[in-house]
RONU-377518 format. One record per residue (C-alpha): y, x, z; residue number from 0. Coordinates in nm, 3 decimals, always signed. Layout:
<vopas>
{{Y; X; Z}; NUM}
...
</vopas>
This chain:
<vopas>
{{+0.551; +0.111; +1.181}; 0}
{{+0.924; +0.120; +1.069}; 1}
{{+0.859; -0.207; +0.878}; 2}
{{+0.732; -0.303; +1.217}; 3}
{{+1.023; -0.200; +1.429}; 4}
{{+1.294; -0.416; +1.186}; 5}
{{+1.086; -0.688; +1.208}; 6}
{{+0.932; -0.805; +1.557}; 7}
{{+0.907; -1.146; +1.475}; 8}
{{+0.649; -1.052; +1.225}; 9}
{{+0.280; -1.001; +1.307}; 10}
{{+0.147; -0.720; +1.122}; 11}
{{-0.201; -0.596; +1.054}; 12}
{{-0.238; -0.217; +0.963}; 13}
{{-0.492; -0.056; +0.828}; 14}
{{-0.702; +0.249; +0.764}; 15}
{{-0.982; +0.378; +0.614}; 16}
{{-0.957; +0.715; +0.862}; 17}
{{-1.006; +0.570; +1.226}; 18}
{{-0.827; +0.892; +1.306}; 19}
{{-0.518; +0.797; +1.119}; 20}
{{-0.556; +0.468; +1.299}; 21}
{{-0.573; +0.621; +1.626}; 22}
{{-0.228; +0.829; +1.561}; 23}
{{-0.093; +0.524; +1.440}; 24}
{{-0.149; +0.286; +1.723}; 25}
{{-0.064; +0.583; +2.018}; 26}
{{+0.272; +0.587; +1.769}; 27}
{{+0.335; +0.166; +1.818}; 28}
{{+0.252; +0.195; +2.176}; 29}
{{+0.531; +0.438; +2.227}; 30}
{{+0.750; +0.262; +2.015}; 31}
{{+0.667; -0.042; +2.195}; 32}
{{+0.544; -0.269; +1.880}; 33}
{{+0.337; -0.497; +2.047}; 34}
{{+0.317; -0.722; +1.701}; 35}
{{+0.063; -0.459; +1.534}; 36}
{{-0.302; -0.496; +1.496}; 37}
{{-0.501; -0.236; +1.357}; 38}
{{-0.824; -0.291; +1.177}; 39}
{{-1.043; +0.004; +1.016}; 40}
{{-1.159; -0.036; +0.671}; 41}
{{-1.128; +0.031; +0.302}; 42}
{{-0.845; -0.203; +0.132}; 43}
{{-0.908; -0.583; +0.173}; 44}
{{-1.156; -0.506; +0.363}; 45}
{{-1.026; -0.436; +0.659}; 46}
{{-0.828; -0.750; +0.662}; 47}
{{-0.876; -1.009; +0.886}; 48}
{{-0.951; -1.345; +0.785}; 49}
{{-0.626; -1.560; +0.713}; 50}
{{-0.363; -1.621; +0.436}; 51}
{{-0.084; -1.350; +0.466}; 52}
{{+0.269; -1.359; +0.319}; 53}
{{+0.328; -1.029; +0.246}; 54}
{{+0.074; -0.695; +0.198}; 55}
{{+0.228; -0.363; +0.092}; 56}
{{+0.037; -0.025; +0.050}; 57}
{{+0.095; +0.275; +0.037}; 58}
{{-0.210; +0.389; -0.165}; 59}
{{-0.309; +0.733; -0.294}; 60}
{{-0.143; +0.748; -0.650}; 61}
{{-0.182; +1.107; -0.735}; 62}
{{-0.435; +1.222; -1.031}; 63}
{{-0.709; +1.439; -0.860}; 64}
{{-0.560; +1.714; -1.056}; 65}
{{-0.175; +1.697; -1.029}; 66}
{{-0.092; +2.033; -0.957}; 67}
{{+0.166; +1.853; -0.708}; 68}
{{-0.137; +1.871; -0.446}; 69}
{{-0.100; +2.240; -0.403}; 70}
{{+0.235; +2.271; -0.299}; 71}
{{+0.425; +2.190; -0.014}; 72}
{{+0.335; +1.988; +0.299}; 73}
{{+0.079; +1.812; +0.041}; 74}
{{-0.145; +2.108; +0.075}; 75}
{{-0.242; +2.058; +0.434}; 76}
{{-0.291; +1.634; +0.400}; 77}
{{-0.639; +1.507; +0.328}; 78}
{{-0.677; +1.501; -0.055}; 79}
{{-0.835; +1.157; +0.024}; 80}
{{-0.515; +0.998; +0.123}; 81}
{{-0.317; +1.127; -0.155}; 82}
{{-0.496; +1.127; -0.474}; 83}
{{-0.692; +0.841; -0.673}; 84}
{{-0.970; +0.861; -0.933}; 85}
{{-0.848; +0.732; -1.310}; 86}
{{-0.457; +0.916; -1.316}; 87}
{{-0.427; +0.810; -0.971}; 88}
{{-0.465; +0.439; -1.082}; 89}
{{-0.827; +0.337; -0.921}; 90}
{{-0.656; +0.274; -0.599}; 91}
{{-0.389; +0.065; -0.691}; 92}
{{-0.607; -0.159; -0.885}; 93}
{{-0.836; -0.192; -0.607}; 94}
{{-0.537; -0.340; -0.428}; 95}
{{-0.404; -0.561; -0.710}; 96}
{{-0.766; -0.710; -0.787}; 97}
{{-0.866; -0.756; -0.411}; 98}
{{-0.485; -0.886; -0.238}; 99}
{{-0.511; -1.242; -0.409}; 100}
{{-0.810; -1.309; -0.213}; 101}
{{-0.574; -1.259; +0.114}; 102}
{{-0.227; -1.378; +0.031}; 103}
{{-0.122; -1.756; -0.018}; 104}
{{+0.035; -1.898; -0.274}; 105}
{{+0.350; -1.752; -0.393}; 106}
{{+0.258; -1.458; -0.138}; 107}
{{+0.385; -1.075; -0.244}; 108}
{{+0.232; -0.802; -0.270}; 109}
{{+0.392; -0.432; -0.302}; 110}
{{+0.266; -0.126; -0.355}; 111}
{{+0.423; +0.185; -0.368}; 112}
{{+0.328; +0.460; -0.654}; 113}
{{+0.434; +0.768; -0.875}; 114}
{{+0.730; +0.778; -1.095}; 115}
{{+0.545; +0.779; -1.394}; 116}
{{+0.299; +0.473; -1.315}; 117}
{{+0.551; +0.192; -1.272}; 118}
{{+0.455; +0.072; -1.645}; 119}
{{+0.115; +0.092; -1.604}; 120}
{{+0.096; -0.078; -1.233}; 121}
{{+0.317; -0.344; -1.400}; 122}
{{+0.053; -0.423; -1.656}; 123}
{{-0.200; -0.417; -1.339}; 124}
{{-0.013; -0.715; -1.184}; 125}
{{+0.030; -0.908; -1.522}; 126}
{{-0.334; -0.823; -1.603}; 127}
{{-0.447; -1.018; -1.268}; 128}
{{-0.195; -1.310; -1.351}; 129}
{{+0.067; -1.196; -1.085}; 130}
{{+0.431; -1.317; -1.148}; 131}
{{+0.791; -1.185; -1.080}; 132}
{{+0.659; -0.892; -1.130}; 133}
{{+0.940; -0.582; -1.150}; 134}
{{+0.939; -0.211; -1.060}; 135}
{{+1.194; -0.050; -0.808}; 136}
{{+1.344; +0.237; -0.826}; 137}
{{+1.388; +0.550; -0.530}; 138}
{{+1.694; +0.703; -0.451}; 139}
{{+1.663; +0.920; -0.785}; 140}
{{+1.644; +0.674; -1.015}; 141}
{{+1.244; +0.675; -1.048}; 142}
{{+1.015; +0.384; -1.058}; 143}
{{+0.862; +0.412; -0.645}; 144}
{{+0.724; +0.019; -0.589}; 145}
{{+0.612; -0.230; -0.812}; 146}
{{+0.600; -0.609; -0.674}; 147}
{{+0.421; -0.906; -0.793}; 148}
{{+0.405; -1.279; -0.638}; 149}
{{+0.076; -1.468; -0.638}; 150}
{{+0.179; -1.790; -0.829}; 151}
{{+0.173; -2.143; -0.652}; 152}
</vopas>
């Protein structure tokens, strides 16, 4: 939704796996007025609609199942569903990188967010599937936070 309030000439489609989480999320645009948002319920790609998009970002789970991370801090009272993946915390992410060419056009983005110490590994993801311009970014600390990759033309 803040991507959604610095852009309102875009038309965005969210989605969710938890219709609960989708529920929070639209009562959240209607306050803020983002009449641009869709919402669709469903696992990854799924839940798309039909059409060619420019653009899909994620914010996946990217934590291993075991990360001791999980018991601390706010994280302990989140859903471990929404936090952690299967496979270090990479089964999500590749879920995403296999599925989004399907759903962006040519020369479309895609960027997903994940752990410090994945940006290598996601990289290799995007290259794997044939992605190009692909290059991690780093937080505020320094750390690899999002890789991107463009689907080529």
């Amino acid at each position: 939704l803040a991507l959604a309030s610095e852009r309102a000439q875009w038309d965005i489609v969210a989605t969710d796996l938890s219709a609960d989480a989708l529920a929070v999320a639209s009562e959240n645009a209607q306050r803020l007025h983002l009449t641009h948002v869709r919402f669709h319920q469903g696992a990854w790609c799924d839940a798309l609609p039909t059409g060619s998009f420019d653009l899909l970002l994620s914010n996946p789970p990217y934590i291993a199942p075991h990360d001791v991370h999980l018991q601390q801090g706010d994280l302990r009272f989140e859903p471990a569903s929404a936090l952690s993946a299967p496979d270090s915390g990479l089964a999500d992410l590749r879920t995403l990188i296999e599925q989004a060419p399907a759903h962006l056009k040519p020369g479309g983005w895609l960027l997903l967010e994940h752990g410090y110490d994945q940006g290598q590994a996601v990289r290799d993801l995007f290259l794997d599937r044939g992605y190009v311009d692909v290059r991690t970014l780093q937080d505020f600390n320094g750390l690899d936070r999002v890789t991107v990759g463009a689907v080529s033309v």
